[in-house]
C-alpha positions as CSV (number, residue, x, y, z in Angstrom):
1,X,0.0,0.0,0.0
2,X,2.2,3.1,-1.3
3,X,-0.9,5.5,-1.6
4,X,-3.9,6.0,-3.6
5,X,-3.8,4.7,-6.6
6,X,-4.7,7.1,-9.2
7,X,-8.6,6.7,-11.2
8,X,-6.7,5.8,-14.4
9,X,-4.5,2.9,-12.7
10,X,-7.7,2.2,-11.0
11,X,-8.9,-1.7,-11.5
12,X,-12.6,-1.5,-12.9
13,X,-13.5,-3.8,-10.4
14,X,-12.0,-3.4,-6.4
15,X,-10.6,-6.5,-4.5
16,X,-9.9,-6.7,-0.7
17,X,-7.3,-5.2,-0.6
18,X,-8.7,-1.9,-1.6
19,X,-11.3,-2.6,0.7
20,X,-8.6,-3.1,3.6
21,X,-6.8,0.3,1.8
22,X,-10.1,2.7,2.6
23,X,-11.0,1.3,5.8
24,X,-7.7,2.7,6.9
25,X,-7.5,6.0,5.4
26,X,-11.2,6.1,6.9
27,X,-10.2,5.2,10.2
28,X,-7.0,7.7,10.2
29,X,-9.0,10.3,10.6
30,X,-9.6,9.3,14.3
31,X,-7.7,6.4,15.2
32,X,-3.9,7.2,16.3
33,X,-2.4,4.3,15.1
34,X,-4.1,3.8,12.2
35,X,-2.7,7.4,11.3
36,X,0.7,6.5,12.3
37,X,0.3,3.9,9.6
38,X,-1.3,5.8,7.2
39,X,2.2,8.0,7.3
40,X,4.4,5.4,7.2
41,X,2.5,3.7,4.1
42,X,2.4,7.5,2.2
43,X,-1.2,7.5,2.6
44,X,-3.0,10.9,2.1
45,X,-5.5,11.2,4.5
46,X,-6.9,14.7,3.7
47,X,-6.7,18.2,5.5
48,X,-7.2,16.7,9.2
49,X,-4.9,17.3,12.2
50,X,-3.6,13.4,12.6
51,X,-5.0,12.5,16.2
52,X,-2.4,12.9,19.2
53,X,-4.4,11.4,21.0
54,X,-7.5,8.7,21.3
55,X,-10.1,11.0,19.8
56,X,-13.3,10.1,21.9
57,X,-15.5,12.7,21.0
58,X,-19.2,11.3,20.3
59,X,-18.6,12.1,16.0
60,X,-15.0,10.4,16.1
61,X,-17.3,7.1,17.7
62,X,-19.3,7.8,14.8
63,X,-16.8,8.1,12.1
64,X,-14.9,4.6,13.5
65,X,-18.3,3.1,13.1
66,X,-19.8,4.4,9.7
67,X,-16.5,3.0,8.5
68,X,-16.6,-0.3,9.9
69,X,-20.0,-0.2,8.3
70,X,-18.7,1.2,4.9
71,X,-16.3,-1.5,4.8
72,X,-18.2,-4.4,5.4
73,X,-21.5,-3.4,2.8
74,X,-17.9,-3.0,-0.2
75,X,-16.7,-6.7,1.1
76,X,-20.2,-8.1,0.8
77,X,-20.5,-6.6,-2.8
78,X,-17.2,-8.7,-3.8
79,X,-17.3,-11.6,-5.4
80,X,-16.5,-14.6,-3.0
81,X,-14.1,-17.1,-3.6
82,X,-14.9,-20.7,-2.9
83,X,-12.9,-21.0,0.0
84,X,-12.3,-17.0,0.5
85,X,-9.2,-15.9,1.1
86,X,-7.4,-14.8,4.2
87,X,-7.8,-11.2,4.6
88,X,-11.1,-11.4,3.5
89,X,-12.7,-13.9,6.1
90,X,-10.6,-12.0,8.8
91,X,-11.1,-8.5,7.8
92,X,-15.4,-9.6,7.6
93,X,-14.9,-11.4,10.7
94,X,-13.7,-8.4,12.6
95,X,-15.8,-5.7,11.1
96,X,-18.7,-7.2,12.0
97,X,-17.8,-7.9,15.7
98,X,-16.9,-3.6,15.5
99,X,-20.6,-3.0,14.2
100,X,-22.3,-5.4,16.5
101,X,-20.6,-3.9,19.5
102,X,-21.5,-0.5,18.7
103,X,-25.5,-1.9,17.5
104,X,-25.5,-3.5,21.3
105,X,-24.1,-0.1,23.2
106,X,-20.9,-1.7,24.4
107,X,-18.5,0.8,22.8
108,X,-19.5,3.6,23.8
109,X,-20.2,2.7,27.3
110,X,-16.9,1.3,27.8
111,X,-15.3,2.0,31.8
112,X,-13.1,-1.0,33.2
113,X,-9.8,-1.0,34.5
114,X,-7.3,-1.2,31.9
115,X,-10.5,-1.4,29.5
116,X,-11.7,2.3,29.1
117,X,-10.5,4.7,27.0
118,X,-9.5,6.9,29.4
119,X,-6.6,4.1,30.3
120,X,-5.3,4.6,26.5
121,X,-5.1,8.5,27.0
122,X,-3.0,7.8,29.9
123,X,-0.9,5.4,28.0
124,X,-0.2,7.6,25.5
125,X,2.5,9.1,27.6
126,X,4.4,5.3,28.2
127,X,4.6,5.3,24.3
128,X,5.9,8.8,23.6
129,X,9.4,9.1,23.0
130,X,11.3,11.4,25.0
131,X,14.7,11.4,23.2
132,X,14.8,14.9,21.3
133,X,13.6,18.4,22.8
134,X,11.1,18.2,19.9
135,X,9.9,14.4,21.1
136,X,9.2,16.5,24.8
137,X,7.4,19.4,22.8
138,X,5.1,16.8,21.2
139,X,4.7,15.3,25.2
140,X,3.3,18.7,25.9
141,X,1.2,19.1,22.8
142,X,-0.5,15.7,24.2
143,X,-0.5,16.9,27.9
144,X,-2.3,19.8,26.9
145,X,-4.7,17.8,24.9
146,X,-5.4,15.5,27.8
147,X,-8.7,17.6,28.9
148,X,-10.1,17.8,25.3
149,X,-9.8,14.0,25.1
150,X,-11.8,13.7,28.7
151,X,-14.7,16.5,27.9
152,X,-15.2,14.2,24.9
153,X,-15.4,11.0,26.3
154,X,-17.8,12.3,29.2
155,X,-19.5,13.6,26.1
156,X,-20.1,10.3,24.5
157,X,-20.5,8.6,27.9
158,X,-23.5,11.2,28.2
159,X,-25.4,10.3,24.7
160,X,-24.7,6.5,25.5
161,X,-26.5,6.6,28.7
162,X,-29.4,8.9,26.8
163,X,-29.6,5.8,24.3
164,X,-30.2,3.4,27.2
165,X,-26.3,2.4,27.5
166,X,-24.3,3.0,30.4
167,X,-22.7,0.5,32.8
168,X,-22.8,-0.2,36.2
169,X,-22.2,2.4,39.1
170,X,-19.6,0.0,40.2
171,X,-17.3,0.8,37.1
172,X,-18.1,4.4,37.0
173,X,-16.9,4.8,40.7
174,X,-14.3,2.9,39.9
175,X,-12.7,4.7,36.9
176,X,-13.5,8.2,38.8
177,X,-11.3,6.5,41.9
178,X,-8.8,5.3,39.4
179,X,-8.3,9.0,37.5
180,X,-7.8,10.5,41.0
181,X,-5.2,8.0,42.4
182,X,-2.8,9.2,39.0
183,X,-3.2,12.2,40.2
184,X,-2.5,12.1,43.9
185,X,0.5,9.5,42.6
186,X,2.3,11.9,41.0
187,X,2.0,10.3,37.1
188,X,1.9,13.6,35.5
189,X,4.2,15.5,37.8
190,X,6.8,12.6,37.2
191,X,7.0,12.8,33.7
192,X,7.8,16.5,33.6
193,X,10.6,16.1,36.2
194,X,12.2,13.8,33.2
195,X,11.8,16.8,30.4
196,X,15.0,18.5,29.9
197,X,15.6,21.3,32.3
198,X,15.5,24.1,29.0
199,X,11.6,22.8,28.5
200,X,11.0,21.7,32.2
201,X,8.9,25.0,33.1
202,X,6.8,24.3,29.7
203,X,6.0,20.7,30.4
204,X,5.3,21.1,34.2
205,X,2.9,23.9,32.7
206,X,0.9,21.1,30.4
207,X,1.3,18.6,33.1
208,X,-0.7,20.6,35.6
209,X,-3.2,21.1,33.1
210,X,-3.6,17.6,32.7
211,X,-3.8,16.6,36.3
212,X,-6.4,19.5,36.8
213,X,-8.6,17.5,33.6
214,X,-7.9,13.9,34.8
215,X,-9.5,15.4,38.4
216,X,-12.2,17.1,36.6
217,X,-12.8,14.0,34.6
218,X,-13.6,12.4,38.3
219,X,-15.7,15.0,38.8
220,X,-17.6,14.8,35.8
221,X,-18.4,10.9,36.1
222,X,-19.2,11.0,39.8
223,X,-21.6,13.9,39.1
224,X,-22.9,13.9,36.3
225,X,-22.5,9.8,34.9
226,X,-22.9,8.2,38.2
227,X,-26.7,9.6,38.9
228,X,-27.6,7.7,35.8
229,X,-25.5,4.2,36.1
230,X,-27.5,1.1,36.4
231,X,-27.2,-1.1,39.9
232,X,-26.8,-4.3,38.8
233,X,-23.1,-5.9,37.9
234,X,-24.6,-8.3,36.0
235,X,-25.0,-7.7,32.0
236,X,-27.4,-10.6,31.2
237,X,-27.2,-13.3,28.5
238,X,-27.7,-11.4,25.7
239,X,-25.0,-8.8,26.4
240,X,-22.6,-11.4,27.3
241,X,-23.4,-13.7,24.1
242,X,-22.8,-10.1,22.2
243,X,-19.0,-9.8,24.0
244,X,-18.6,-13.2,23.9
245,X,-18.6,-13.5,20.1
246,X,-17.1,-10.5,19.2
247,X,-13.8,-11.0,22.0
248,X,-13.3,-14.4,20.8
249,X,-13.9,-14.1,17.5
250,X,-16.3,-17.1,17.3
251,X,-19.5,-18.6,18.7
252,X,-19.0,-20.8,22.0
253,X,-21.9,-22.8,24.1
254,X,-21.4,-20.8,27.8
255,X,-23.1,-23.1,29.1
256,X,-20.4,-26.3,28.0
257,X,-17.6,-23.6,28.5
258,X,-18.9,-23.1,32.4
259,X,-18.6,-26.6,33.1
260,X,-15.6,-26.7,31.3
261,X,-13.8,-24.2,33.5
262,X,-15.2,-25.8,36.6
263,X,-13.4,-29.3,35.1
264,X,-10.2,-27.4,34.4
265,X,-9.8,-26.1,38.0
266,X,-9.9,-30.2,38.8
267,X,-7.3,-31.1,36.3
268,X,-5.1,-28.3,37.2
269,X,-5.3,-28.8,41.3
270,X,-4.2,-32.5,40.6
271,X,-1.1,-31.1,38.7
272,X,-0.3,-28.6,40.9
273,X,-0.3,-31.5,44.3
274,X,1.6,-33.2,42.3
275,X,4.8,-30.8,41.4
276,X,4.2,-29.4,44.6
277,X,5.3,-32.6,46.2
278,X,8.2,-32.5,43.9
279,X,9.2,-29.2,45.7
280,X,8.6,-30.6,49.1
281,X,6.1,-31.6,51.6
282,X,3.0,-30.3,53.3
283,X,1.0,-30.1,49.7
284,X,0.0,-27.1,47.4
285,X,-1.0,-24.5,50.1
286,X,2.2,-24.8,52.4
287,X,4.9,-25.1,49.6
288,X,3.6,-21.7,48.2
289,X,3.8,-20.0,51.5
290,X,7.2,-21.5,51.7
291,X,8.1,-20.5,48.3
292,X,6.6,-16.8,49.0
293,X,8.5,-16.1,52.1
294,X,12.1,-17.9,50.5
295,X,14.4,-14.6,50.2
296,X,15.8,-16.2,47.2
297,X,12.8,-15.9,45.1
298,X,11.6,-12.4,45.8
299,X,12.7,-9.2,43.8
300,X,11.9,-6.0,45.7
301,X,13.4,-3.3,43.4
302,X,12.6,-1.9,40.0
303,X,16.4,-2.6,38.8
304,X,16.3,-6.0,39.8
305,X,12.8,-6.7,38.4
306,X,14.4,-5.3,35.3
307,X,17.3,-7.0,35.0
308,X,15.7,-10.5,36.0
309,X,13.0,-9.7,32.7
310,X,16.2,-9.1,30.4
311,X,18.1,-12.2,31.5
312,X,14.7,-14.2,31.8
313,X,13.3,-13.5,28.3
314,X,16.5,-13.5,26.5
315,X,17.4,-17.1,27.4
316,X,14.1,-18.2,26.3
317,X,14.8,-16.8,23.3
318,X,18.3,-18.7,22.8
319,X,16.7,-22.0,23.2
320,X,13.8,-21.4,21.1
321,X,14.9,-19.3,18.2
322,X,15.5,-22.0,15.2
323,X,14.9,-24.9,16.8
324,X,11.5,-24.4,18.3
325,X,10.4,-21.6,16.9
326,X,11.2,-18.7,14.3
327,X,11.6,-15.6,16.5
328,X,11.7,-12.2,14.8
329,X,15.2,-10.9,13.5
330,X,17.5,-8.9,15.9
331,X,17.3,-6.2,17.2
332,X,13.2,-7.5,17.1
333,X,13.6,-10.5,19.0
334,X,13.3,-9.5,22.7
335,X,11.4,-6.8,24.2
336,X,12.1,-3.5,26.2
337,X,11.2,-4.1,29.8
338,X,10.0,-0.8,31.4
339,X,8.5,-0.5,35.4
340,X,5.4,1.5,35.1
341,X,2.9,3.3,37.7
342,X,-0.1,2.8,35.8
343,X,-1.9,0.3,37.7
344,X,0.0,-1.6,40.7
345,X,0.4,-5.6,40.4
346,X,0.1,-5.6,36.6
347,X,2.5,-6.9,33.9
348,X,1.4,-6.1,30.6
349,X,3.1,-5.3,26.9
350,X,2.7,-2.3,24.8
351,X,3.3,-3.2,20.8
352,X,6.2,-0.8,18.8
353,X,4.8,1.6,16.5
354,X,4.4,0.6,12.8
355,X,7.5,2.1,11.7
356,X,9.2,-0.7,14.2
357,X,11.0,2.6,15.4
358,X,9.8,1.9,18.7
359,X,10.4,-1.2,19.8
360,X,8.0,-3.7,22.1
361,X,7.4,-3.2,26.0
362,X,6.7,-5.2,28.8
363,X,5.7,-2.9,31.3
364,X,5.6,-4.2,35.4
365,X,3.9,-2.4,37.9
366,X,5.0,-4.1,41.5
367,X,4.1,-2.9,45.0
368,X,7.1,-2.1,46.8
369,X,5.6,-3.4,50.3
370,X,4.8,-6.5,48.3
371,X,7.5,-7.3,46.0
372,X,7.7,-9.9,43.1
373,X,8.1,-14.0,43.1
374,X,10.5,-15.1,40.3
375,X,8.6,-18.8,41.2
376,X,4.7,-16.8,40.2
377,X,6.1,-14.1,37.4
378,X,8.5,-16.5,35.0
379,X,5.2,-17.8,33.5
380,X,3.7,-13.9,33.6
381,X,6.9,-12.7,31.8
382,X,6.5,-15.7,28.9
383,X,2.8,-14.5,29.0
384,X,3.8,-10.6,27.9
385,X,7.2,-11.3,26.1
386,X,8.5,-14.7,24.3
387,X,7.5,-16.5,23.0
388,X,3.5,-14.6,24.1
389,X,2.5,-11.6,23.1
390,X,5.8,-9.5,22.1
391,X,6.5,-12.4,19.7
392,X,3.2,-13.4,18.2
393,X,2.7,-9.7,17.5
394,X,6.3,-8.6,15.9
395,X,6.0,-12.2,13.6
396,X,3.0,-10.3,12.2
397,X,4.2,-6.8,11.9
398,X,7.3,-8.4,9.8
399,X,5.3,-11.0,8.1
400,X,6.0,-11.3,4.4
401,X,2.1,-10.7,2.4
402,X,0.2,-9.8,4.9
403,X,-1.9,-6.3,4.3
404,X,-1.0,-3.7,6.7
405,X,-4.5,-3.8,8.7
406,X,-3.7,-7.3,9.5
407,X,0.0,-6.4,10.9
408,X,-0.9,-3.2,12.4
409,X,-4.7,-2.9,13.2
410,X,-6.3,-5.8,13.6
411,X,-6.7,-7.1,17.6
412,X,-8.7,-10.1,18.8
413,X,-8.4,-10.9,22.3
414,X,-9.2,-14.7,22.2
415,X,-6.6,-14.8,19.4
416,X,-3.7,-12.8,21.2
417,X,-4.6,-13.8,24.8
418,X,-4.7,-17.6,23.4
419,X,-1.9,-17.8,21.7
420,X,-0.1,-16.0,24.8
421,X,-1.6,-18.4,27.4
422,X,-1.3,-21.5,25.3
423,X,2.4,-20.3,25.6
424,X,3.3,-20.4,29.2
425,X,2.0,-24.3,29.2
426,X,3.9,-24.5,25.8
427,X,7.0,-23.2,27.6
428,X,6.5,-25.9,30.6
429,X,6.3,-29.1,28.0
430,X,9.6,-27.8,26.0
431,X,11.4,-27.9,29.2
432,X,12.1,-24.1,29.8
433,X,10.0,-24.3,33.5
434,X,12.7,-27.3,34.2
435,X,12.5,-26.3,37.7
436,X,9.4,-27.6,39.8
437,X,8.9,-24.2,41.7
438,X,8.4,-22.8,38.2
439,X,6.4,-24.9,36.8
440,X,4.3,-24.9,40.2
441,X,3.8,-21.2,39.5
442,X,2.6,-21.7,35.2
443,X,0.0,-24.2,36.9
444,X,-1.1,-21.4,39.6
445,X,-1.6,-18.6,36.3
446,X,-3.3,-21.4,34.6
447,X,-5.6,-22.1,37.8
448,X,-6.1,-18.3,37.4
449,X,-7.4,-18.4,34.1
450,X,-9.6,-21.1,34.7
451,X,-10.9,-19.2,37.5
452,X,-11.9,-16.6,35.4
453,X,-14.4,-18.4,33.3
454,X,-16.3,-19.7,36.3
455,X,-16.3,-15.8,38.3
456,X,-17.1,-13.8,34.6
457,X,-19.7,-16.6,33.7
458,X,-21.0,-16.9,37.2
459,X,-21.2,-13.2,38.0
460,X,-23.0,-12.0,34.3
461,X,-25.1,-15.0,33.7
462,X,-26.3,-15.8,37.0
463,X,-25.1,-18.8,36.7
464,X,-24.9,-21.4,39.9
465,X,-22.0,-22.6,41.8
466,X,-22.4,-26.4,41.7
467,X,-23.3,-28.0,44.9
468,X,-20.0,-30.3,45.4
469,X,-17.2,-27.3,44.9
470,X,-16.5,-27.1,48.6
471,X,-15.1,-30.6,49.1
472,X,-12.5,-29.0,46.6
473,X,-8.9,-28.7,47.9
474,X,-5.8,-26.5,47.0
475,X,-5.9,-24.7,43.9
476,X,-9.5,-25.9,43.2
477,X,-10.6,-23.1,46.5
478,X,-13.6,-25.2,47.2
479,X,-13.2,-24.0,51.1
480,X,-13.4,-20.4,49.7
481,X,-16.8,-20.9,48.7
482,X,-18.2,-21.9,52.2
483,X,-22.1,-22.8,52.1
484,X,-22.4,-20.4,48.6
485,X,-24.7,-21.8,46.1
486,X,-24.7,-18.2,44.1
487,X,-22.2,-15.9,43.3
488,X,-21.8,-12.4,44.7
489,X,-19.1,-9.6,44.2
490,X,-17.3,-11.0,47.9
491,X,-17.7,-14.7,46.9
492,X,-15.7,-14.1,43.7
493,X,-13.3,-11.6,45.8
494,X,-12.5,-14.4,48.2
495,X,-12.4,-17.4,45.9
496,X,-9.8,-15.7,43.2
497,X,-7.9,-14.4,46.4
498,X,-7.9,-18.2,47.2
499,X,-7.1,-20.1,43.8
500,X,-4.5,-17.2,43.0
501,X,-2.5,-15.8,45.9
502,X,-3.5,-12.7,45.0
503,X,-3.7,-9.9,47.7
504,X,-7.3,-8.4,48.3
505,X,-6.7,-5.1,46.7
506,X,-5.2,-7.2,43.3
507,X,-8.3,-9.4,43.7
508,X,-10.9,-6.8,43.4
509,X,-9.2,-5.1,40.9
510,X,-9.5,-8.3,38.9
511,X,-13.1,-8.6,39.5
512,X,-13.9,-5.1,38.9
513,X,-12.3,-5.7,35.7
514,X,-14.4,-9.1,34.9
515,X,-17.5,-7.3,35.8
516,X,-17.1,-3.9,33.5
517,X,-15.4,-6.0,30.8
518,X,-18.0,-8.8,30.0
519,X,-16.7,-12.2,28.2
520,X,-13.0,-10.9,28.2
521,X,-12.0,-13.0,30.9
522,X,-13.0,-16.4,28.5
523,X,-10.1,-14.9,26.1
524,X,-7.6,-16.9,27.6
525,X,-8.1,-20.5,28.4
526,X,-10.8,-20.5,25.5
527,X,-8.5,-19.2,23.2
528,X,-5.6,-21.7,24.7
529,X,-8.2,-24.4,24.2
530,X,-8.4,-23.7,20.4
531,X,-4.4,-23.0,19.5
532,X,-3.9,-26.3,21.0
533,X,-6.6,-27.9,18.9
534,X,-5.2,-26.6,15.7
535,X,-1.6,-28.0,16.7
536,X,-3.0,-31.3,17.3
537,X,-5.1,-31.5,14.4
538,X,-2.3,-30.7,12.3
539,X,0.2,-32.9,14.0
540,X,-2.6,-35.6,13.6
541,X,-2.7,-34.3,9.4
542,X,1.1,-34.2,9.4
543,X,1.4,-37.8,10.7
544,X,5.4,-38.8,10.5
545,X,6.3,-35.5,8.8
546,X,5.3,-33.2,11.9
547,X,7.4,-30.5,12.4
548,X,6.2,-28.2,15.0
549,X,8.8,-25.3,14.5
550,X,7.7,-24.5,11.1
551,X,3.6,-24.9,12.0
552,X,4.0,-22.9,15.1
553,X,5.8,-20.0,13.0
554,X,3.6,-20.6,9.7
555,X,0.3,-20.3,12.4
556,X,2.0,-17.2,13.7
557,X,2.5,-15.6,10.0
558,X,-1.0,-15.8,9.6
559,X,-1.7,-12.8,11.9
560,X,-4.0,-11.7,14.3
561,X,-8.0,-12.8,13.7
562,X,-10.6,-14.3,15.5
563,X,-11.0,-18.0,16.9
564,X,-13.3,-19.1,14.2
565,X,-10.8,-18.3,10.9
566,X,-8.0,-19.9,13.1
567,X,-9.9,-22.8,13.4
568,X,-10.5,-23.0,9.3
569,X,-6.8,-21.5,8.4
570,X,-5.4,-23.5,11.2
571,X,-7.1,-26.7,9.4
572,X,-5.8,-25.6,5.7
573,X,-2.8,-25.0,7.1
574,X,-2.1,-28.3,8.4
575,X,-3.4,-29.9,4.8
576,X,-1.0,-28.2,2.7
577,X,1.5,-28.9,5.3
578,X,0.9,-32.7,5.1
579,X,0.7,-32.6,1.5
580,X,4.2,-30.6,1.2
């Protein structure tokens, strides 16, 4: 894609490429990195300002959506192919999950931790660079923007909620609470102190400004949203099949997939008893609080953390890279890691920019009164980095053929929290967990995941705790339940706190995060499920001439897209693998 192609050049008839080609210039006009990309692929846009920031106003929600719309009616008008080809099964896939989310007031209405919008405008300034006086100008341009953005997402918060839309007070209290904790922590004021002394003054100025909107944006929700939030946590069935679909990428039976993660917090207790008696006596419970309190596994400061996610992922990397799996090329391979303030307990990764000028980021945010477990977090750091999301997203950004939607723009959680999750267990049966403790700690995130389902199901659908759960022992949590035969905000609090370790503060960040986020949570071990029945499938196709390394990386060149064209791509894959 080099630009628009001029009406005499122009084929009579548009493929889906062209299609792919309008939908971005269409979304450049609000989306930031779909006008980053537009640049870097020579794309006029037209006469409009390229966002700074997440534009949020109630028109830029209509613009994204009209051409989400647009897009789809010109890939319906095509001609389909007999067995379609890539771009176009993932590009309608997608499109129509955007449409329906808008049609069903989820977009709009959006406030969860990490979730809502007003998280991106405040990671914004974690992707920034700050290496030329000009790169701190631009940081000020965006500080100063900060309350623009804000106005305009109460804005559009306002004409959801007059359209019937508007979440729970739980999320809107919880946003408000989250907007004034940056504040009183000192995000804004601590990036100033980093501009360079000759532009200090002029970044403190925009950095004020910033903090005064982000407060006034807690104003504005408590006051004005919160008067007209709903009561009930709980989005229903309809809502929830809505989310479901469009965060997976596919159609799943909730109902099977509830009983499913009930039997996978079984089948991962067992495991867990039984590495943790490889680590030593007393089962699951003690030999965690052993491994907890062991000075030898706990990192307290930043520059240790740091060092110990360099060292970590870049070993990884030397014992997959060519014989496992086909890593990106230096200097692509291995990921930034960065300690953030954002939000306290998490570990998350931030993609480069589509110029690859800035590179991948795993970000760790870790309580200094609570430190970090090298035993928990190696599974958490092949999660965010390698072989999870930092390499399953840089394989696509330098994937030879794919259109630069697919490498740049296109995002399906049940696809890149699958693949990422599959990974950890991945990462365990290659023999880079080869200590007992470690692996202990994949089967205690896996726990967590499976923990998920039951809470988000539970929680939304009303769904009810099965009568037997609290003859359950260690990582199963059936004690945490007590006599509970429904679920309730505390019930979930206590059993994740249970399963996971997690402290209470971590916990009910989680569950806030399940509750304002709806079918998110099934992402993961759903989307685990399906990678790994693609691999075996195609080992199954490939028979005597299996080789994993070059399916994995093959699967991985496909790019992002939802579960259902991984499940048909995944199967043609493995074909013309077996036949080749």
């Amino acid at each position: 894609m080099t630009g628009p192609t001029p009406d005499h050049d122009r084929p009579a008839a548009p493929d889906v490429a062209d299609v792919a080609d309008r939908y971005i210039v269409a979304l450049a006009r609000t989306d930031v990195a779909a006008a980053d990309l537009a640049r870097r692929e020579g794309i006029v846009v037209g006469d409009e300002t390229s966002p700074v920031l997440p534009a949020l106003s109630p028109d830029a929600f209509d613009d994204r959506s009209d051409a989400a719309r647009a897009a789809l009616a010109a890939l319906a008008a095509l001609p389909r192919r007999g067995d379609d080809d890539t771009l176009a099964l993932v590009l309608r896939e997608r499109l129509q999950a955007e449409v329906d989310l808008v049609d069903g007031g989820f977009t709009e209405s959006l406030l969860a931790p990490l979730a809502t919008p007003v998280d991106a405008v405040r990671a914004t300034f974690d992707q920034l660079p700050t290496e030329t006086d000009d790169d701190w100008r631009h940081v000020a341009d965006a500080l100063r923007r900060v309350g623009g953005a804000h106005d305009d997402y109460v804005d559009t918060l306002l004409r959801s909620a007059g359209r019937g839309h508007v979440v729970s007070r739980r999320q809107v209290s919880g946003v408000a609470a989250r907007c004034r904790r940056w504040v009183d922590d000192g995000f804004y004021a601590s990036l100033a102190g980093r501009a360079p002394a000759a532009l200090r003054p002029v970044v403190t100025e925009a950095a004020d400004a910033a903090a005064r909107a982000t407060s006034r944006l807690a104003d504005d929700l408590e006051q004005r949203l919160l008067p007209l939030a709903g009561g009930s946590d709980a989005v229903g069935r309809e809502r929830y099949e809505l989310t479901a679909r469009a965060f997976l990428g596919t159609t799943v039976d909730l109902d099977e997939t509830y009983a499913w993660g009930w039997s996978e917090l079984d089948r991962i207790a067992a495991e867990a008893e039984q590495v943790a008696a490889q680590v030593g006596p007393g089962g699951f419970a003690s030999v965690a609080a052993r491994l907890d309190s062991d000075p030898a596994t706990r990192m307290d400061t930043g520059e240790q953390i740091e060092r110990w996610l360099r060292e970590r992922m870049a070993g990884v990397a030397e014992t997959l890279d060519g014989r496992l799996l086909d890593l990106p090329p230096h200097p692509l391979r291995l990921p930034e890691c960065r300690m953030s303030t954002a939000a306290s307990g998490v570990m998350y990764y931030a993609e480069p920019d589509p110029g690859l000028t800035r590179p991948g980021r795993v970000w760790w945010t870790v309580d200094p009164a609570v430190g970090a477990r090298t035993w928990r977090e190696a599974t958490t750091a092949h999660h965010e980095g390698v072989p999870g999301h930092h390499t399953q997203i840089v394989t696509a950004m330098t994937a030879p053929g794919l259109h630069p939607w697919q490498r740049h723009l296109c995002h399906v959680h049940g696809h890149a929290e699958g693949w990422a999750h599959w990974a950890e267990a991945w990462c365990a049966e290659v023999g880079l967990l080869d200590e007992p403790a470690e692996r202990l700690g994949m089967l205690v995130g896996q726990a967590w995941r499976a923990s998920r389902i039951v809470i988000d199901m539970g929680l939304h659908l009303g769904l009810p705790i099965p009568a037997d759960r609290r003859h359950r022992t260690g990582l199963a949590a059936g004690a945490a339940l007590g006599d509970a035969t429904a679920w309730s905000y505390d019930v979930a609090v206590e059993f994740l706190t249970a399963v996971t370790g997690l402290g209470p503060q971590m916990a009910r960040f989680e569950v806030d995060r399940y509750l304002g986020w709806p079918a998110q949570a099934l992402a993961f071990r759903v989307g685990a499920r399906e990678v790994e029945s693609v691999r075996r499938l195609a080992r199954h196709e490939a028979g005597g001439a299996w080789d994993e390394r070059r399916f994995l990386t093959a699967l991985l060149r496909l790019g992002p897209m939802g579960l259902g064209p991984l499940r048909e791509l995944g199967s043609r894959l493995a074909r013309e693998q077996a036949a080749g």
